[in-house]
C-alpha positions as CSV (number, residue, x, y, z in Angstrom):
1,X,-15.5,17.9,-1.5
2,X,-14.8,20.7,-3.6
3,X,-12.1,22.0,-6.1
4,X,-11.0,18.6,-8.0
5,X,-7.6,18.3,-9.9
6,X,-8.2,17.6,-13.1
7,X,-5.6,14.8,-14.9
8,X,-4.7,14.2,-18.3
9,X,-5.9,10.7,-18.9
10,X,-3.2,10.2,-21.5
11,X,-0.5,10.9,-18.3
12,X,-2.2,8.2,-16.1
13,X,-2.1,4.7,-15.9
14,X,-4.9,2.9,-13.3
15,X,-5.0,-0.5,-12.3
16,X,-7.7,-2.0,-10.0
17,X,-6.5,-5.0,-8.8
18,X,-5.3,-7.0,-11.7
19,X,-7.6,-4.7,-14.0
20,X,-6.7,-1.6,-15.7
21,X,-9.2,0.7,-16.5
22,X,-9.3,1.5,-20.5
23,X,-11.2,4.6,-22.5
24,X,-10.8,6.6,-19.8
25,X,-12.6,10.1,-21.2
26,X,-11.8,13.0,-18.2
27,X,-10.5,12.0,-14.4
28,X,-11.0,14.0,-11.7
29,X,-9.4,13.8,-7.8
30,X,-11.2,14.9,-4.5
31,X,-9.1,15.4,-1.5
32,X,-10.4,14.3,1.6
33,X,-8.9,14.0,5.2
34,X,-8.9,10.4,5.0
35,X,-8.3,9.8,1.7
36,X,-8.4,11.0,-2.3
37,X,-11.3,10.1,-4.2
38,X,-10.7,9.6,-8.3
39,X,-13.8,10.2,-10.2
40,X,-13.6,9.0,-13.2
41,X,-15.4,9.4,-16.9
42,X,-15.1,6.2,-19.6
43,X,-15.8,7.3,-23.7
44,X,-18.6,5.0,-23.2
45,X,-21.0,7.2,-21.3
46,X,-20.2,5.6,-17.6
47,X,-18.8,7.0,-14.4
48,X,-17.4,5.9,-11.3
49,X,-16.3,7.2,-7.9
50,X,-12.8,5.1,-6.6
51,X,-11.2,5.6,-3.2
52,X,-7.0,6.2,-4.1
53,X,-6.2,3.2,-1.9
54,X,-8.4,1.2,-4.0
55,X,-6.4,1.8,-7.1
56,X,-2.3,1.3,-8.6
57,X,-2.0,4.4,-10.2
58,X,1.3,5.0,-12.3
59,X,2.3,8.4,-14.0
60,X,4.0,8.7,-17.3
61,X,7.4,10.7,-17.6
62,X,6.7,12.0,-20.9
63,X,5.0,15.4,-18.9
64,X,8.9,16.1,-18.7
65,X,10.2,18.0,-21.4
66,X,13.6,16.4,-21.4
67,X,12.2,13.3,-21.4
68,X,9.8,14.1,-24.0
69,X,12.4,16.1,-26.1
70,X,14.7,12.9,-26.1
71,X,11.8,10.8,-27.3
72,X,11.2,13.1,-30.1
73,X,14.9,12.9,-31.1
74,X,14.6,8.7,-30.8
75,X,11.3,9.2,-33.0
76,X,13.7,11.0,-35.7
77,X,16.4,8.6,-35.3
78,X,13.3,5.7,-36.0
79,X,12.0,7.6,-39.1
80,X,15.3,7.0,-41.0
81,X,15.8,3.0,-40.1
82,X,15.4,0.5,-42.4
83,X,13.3,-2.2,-40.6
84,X,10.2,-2.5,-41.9
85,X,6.5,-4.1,-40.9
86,X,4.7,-6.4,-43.2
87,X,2.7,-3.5,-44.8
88,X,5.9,-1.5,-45.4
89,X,5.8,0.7,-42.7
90,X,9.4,1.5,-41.0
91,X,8.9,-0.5,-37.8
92,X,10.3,1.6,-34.9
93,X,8.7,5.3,-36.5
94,X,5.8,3.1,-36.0
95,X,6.2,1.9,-32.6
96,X,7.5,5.7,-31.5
97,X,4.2,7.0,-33.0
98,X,1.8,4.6,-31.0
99,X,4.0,5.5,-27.5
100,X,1.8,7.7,-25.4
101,X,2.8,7.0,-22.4
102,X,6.0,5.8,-20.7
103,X,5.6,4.5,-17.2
104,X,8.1,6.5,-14.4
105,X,8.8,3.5,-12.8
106,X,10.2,1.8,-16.2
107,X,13.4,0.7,-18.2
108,X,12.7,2.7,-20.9
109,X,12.2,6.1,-18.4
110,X,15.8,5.3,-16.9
111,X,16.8,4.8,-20.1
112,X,15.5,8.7,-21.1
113,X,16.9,10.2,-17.8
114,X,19.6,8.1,-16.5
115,X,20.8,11.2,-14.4
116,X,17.7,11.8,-12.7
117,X,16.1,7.9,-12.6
118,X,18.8,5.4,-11.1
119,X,18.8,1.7,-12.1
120,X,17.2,-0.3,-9.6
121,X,18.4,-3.2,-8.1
122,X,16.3,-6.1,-6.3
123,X,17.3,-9.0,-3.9
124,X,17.0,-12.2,-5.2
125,X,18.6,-15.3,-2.8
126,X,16.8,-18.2,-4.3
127,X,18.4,-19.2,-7.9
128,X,17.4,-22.0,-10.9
129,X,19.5,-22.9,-13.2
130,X,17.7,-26.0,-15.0
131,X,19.6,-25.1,-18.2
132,X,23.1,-25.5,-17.2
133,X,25.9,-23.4,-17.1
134,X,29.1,-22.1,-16.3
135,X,30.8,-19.5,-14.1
136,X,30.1,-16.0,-16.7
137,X,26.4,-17.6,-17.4
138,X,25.9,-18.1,-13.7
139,X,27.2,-14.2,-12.8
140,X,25.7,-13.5,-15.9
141,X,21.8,-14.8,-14.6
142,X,22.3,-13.3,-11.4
143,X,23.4,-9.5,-12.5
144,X,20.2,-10.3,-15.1
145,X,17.8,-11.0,-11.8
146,X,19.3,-8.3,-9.6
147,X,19.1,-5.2,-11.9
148,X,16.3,-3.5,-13.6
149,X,18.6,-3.1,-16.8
150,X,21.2,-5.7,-17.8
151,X,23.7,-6.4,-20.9
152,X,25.0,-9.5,-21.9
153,X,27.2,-10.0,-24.5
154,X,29.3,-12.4,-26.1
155,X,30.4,-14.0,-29.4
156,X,27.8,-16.7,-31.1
157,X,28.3,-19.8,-29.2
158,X,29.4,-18.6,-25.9
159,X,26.0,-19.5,-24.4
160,X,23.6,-16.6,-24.7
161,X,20.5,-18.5,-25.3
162,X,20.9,-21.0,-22.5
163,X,21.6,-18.2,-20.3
164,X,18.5,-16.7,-21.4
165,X,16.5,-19.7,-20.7
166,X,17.6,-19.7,-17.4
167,X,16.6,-16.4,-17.0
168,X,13.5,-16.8,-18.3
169,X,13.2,-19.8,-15.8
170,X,14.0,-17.8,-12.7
171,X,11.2,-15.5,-14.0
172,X,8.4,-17.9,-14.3
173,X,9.6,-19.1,-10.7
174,X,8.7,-15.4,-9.3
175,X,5.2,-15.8,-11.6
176,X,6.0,-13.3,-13.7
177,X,5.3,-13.3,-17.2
178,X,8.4,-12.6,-20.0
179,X,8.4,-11.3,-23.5
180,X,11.6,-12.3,-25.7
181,X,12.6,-9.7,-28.4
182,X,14.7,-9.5,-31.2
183,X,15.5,-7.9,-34.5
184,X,16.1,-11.3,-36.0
185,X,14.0,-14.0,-36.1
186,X,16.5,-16.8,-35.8
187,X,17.3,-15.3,-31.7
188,X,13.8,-16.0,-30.9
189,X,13.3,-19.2,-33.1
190,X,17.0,-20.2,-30.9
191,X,15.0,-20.1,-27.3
192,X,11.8,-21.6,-28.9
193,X,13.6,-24.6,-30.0
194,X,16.0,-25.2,-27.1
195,X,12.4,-25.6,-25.2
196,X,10.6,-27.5,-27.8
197,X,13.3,-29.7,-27.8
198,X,12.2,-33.7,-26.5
199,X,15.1,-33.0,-23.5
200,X,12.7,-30.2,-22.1
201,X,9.1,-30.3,-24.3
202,X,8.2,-26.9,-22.8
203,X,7.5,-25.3,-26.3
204,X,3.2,-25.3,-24.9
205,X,4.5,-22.4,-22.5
206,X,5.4,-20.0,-25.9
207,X,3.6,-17.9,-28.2
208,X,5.5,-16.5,-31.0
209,X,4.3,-13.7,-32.3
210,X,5.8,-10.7,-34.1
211,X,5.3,-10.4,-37.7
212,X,1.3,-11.1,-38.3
213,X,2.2,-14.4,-39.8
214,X,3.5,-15.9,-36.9
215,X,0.3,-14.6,-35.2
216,X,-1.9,-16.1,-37.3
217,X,-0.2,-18.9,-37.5
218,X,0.1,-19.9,-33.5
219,X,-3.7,-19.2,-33.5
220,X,-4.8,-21.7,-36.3
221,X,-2.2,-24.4,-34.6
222,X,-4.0,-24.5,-31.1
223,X,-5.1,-27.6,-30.4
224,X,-6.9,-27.6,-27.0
225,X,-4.6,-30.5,-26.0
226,X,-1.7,-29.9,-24.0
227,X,1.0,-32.5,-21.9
228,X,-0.4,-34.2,-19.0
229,X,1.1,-31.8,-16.0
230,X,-0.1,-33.9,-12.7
231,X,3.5,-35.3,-12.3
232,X,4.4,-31.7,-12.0
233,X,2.7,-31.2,-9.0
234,X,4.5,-31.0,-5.9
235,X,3.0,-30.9,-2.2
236,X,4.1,-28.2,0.0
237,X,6.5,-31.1,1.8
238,X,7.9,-31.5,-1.5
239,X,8.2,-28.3,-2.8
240,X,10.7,-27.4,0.3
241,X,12.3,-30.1,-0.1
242,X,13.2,-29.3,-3.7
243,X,13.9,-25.5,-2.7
244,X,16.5,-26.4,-0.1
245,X,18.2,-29.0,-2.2
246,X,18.1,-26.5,-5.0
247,X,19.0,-24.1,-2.9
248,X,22.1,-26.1,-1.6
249,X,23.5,-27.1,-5.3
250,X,23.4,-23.0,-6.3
251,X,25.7,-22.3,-3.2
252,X,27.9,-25.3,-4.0
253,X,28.1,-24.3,-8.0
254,X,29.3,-20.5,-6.2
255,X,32.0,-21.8,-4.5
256,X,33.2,-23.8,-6.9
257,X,33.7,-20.9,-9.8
258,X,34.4,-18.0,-7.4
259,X,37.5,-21.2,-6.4
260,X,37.9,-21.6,-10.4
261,X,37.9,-18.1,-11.0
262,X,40.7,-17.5,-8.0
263,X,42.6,-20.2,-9.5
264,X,42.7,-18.5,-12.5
265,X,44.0,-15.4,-11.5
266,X,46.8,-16.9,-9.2
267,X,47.8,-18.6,-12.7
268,X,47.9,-15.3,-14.6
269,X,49.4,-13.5,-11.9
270,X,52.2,-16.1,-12.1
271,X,52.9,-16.3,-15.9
272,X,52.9,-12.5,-15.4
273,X,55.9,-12.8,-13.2
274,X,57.7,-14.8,-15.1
């Protein structure tokens, strides 16, 4: 195999397996018949030869010029906000300086291009709601789960945080991982209590982090000893079981706001008339 393409390793992201390859120096792809061949160079001296199918390879968007003109613009916009780091530093110049790379297949590249990316949209049929709720927090959950980008807003006490704890429920369910972010401490403080709380004693599953306090804080406080979890685990039998009867109380809780909710507007279509 002759005639590589040489890539940018600042455009490419590569994953083997769970493990992403860091300090990538130079890469370098063969074409074969049966497959592409990515040789690649680390700053530490090393090489290695991986078949394509081998690897999750993602590309950044920022090789665009629109996308990287817009980023520019955001990076000016950042420069002149008053948000600042513990050292002093305005935050988001910061945070627009360190971004290299922006993943094509990511919020923040729809968010650059929304002409050219769409929003993606997933099925999800299976719904938690351990937190509670009513008929705009359950629509709210399930627009949240079924779109790549969602907004939810609404007036302090309205619910926001318990339908972000459901959320974040839903997400754990899936076994993926979530990051809460805020430009106020007290939002995130709101979702770490609600879980610390003796109702729920899930505060073991959080880290908060952000300003380097925090950090250094949730470090020094680790313990070793967490809750006793063998009452949380369920046998396959049981774990159906649970599903279905979950399951069954979602579709009940549906019916009974989409009847609310038709309720309501036969009422205002009334008092309209009259």
């Amino acid at each position: 195999m002759k005639n590589p393409k040489v890539l940018n390793p600042d455009n490419v992201r590569i994953k083997r397996g769970e493990l992403e390859l860091f300090s990538i120096q130079a890469i370098s792809v063969f074409h074969a018949k049966a497959a592409d061949y990515w040789y690649i160079h680390f700053s530490n001296g090393s090489e290695k030869t991986y078949n394509s199918q081998d690897l999750n390879i993602s590309y950044s968007c920022l090789v665009k010029n629109e996308i990287q003109n817009c980023k520019n613009y955001l990076h000016e916009l950042a420069s002149i906000n008053d948000l600042k780091s513990d050292d002093g530093e305005i935050l988001l110049q910061k945070q627009y300086e360190n971004l290299k790379f922006i993943g094509e297949d990511t919020v923040m590249a729809v968010y650059m291009n929304p002409k050219r990316r769409k929003v993606r949209t997933y099925q999800v049929n299976d719904y938690i709601f351990p937190f509670g709720g009513n008929s705009s927090q359950f629509k709210a959950v399930v627009n949240a789960l079924s779109n790549q980008v969602s907004i939810i807003q609404g007036p302090p006490g309205t619910g926001k945080t318990q339908t972000i704890l459901n959320i974040i429920a839903n997400l754990l369910i899936m076994g993926k991982s979530v990051q809460v972010v805020s430009n106020n401490n007290s939002t995130t403080l709101n979702v770490l209590e609600k879980l610390s709380s003796p109702l729920y004693e899930l505060g073991f599953l959080v880290a908060p982090l952000g300003k380097s306090k925090n950090k250094v804080e949730f470090i020094n406080n680790q313990t070793g000893i967490y809750p006793v979890l063998t009452n949380w685990k369920l046998n396959t039998k049981q774990q159906l079981g649970l599903k279905t009867k979950i399951n069954n109380h979602v579709t009940e809780l549906s019916r009974a706001f989409s009847a609310k909710e038709c309720s309501a507007h036969a009422e205002l279509a009334v008092l309209d008339q009259s």
